[in-house]
N, C-alpha and C positions, 0 to 999 in steps of 0.2 A: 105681374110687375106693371108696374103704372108710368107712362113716359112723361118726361118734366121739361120742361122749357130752359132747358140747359144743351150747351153744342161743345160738342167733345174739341178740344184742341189740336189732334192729331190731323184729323180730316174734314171736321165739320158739322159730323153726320148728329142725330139726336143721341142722348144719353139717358138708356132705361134704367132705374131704380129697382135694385132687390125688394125682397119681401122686408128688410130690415129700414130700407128708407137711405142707409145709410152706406152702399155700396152703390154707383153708378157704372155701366158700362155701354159703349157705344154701341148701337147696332149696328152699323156699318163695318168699324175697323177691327171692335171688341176690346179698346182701350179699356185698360179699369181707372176710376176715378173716387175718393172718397168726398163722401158728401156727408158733411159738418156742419152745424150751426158754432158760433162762437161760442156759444157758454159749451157746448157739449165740446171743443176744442180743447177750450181752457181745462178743464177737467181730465182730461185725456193728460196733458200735459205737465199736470202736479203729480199724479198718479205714475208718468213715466220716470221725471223728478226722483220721484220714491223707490220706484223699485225693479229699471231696468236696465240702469247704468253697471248693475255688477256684471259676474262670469261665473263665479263659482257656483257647482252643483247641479250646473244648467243644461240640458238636452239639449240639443239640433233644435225643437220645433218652440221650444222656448226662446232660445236663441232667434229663429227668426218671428216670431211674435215681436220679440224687445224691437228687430232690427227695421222693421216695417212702420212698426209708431213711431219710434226715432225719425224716420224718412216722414213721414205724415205730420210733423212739426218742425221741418228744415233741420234738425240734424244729422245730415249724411255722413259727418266723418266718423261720431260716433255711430252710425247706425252701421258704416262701413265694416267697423273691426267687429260687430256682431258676425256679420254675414261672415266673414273671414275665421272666425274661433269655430261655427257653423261647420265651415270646408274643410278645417283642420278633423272634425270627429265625422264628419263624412263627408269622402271627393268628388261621390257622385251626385249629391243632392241638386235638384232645380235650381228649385227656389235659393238655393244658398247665393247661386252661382249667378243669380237674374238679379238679386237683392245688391248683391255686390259689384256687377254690372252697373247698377243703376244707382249707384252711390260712389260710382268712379273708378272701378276697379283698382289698379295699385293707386292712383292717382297720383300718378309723377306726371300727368301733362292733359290735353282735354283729348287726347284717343285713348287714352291708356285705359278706358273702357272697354273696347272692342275686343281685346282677348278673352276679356271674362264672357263678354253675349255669348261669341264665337266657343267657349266651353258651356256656357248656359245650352244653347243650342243644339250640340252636339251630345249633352244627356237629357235632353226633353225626353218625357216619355209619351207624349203621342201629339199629336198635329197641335190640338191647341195648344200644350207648351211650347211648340214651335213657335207659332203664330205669335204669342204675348211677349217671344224672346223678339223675335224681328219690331213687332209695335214698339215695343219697347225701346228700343235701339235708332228707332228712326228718328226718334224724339232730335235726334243730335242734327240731323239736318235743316238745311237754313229754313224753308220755304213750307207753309201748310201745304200747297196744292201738290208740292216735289213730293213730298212725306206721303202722302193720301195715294200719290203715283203708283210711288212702290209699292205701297202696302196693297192697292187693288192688282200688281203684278203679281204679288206674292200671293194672291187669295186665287187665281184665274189658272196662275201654272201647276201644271200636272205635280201630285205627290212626290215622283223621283226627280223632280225641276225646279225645285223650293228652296233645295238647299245652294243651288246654283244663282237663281234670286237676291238668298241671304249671299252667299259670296260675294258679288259682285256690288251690293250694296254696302258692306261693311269694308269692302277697297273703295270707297270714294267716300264714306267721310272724311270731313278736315279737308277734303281738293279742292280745285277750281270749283264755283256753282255753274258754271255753264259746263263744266266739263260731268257735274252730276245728275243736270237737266238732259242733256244730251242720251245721258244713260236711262233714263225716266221715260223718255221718247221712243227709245229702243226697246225698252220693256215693253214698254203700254204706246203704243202708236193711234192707237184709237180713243184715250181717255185725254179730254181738253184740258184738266188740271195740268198734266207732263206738260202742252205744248205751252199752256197759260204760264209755266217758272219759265221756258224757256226764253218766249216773247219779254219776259219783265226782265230777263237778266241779258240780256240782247239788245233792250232798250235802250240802253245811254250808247248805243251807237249811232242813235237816229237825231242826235239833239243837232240843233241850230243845220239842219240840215235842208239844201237850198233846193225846187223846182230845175229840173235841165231839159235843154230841147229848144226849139224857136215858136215861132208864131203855127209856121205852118207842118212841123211834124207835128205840134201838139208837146204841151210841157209834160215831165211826170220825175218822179223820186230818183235819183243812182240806184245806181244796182244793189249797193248795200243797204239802203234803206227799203226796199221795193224785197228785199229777204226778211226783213223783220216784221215788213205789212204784212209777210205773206204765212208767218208764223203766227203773227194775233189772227189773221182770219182763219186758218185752221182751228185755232183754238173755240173761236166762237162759233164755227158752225160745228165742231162736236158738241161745245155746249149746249146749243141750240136744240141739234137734235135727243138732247139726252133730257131736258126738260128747262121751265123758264126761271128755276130761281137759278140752275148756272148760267143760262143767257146772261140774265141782271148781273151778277158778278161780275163779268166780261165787259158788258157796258160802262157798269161803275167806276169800273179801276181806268175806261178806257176816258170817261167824260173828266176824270181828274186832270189828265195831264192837259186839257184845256187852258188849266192854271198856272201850267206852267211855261211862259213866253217860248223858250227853248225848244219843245216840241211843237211848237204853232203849225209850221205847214206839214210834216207829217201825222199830227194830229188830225189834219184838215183831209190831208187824203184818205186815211185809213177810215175817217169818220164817211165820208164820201163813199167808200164800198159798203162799207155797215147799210146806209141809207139803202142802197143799190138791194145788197139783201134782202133788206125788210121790209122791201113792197108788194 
């Protein structure tokens, strides 16, 4: 398989190409992604037009054949009731269960997903159905680097701690984000992406925020501001040490808020130990 200059969504990482050109999957997280040119889109999609709207006569892997290309041209409500007529002639199927997961489960609301992962899940039948159920599922969380958190939590914990991972990330879709970041930090304490959502979703605590102190103690940031320096530079130096295109992420997003007057003087500090770092 030949790698393309394509970066997966979930986490970043590259995205290698099957034998067929037209399967992508990330090396890093093992997202799958389908890769289309437009005309071979369009054809795909007169061909579904024709002949995968019915029910009748149809197996399980028929059924999710239709219910996959349906999703692969944005129609998930119909691709929904495939996977669903699927579950009906088998309750233990994966794929039925992942298919329908990811077309919204009952879709009475934007979690009413998560029961279905949570049954996807629980009939995997070996690690990497696991795995594709959790990638899957992460999808619904706010932030790339939160998403990438989990998923390298879930790739690190022990086999019988997986499902404890899946648990405790399927309770905190739809919550607070910093209450999700917090949990990304607890998992993974050492990966910069967790600390990097936490610092971003912690940031609008630091705006128009003022220098205290006199001449002669020496001015520096409140306490609350002087937490959140203290969360980007954890982030940056895991970055750091883990290689220089996360360093540059870290900088970039950090040289922005340059732009914006609001963060001026904690800008100016944080920028200040950065310096101090990297001499």
């Amino acid at each position: 398989m030949a790698k393309i200059n394509l970066i997966c969504e979930q986490c970043g990482g590259n995205i290698i190409l099957d034998n067929s050109h037209e399967i992508g999957t990330c090396e890093y997280c093992f997202a799958s992604f389908l890769i289309k040119q437009d005309k071979i889109i369009q054809n795909i999609t007169q061909n579904i037009t024709k002949h995968v709207y019915g029910y009748e006569g149809k197996d399980v892997e028929e059924l999710l054949m239709d219910g996959y290309k349906l999703i692969s041209i944005g129609d998930n409500a119909r691709a929904n009731e495939k996977f669903k007529r699927a579950i009906d002639i088998q309750p233990d199927c994966w794929s039925a269960w992942l298919g329908y997961a990811s077309s919204g489960g009952d879709r009475s609301g934007y979690i009413s997903m998560v029961p279905a992962y949570r049954k996807a899940y629980n009939v995997a039948a070996d690690e990497k159905q696991k795995l594709d159920t959790f990638v899957e599922m992460t999808k619904y969380l706010p932030d790339q680097h939160l998403r990438s958190a989990f998923i390298r939590a879930f790739n690190i914990a022990a086999y019988q701690e997986q499902s404890n991972v899946f648990n405790l990330v399927s309770g905190v879709i739809g919550c607070d984000e910093t209450e999700m970041a917090s949990l990304a930090v607890d998992l993974c304490p050492d990966d910069w992406r967790a600390h990097f959502a936490m610092a971003k979703f912690r940031q609008i605590r630091v705006r128009w925020c003022e220098l205290e102190g006199n001449i002669l103690m020496g001015k520096h940031l409140p306490n609350h501001a002087m937490k959140v320096l203290d969360i980007f530079m954890k982030a940056y130096r895991l970055a750091k040490s883990e290689n220089d295109e996360a360093r540059k992420i870290i900088i970039s997003y950090i040289e922005k808020m340059e732009k914006d007057n609001s963060y001026h003087v904690f800008f100016y500090e944080l920028q200040k130990k950065i310096w101090k770092e990297e001499r």
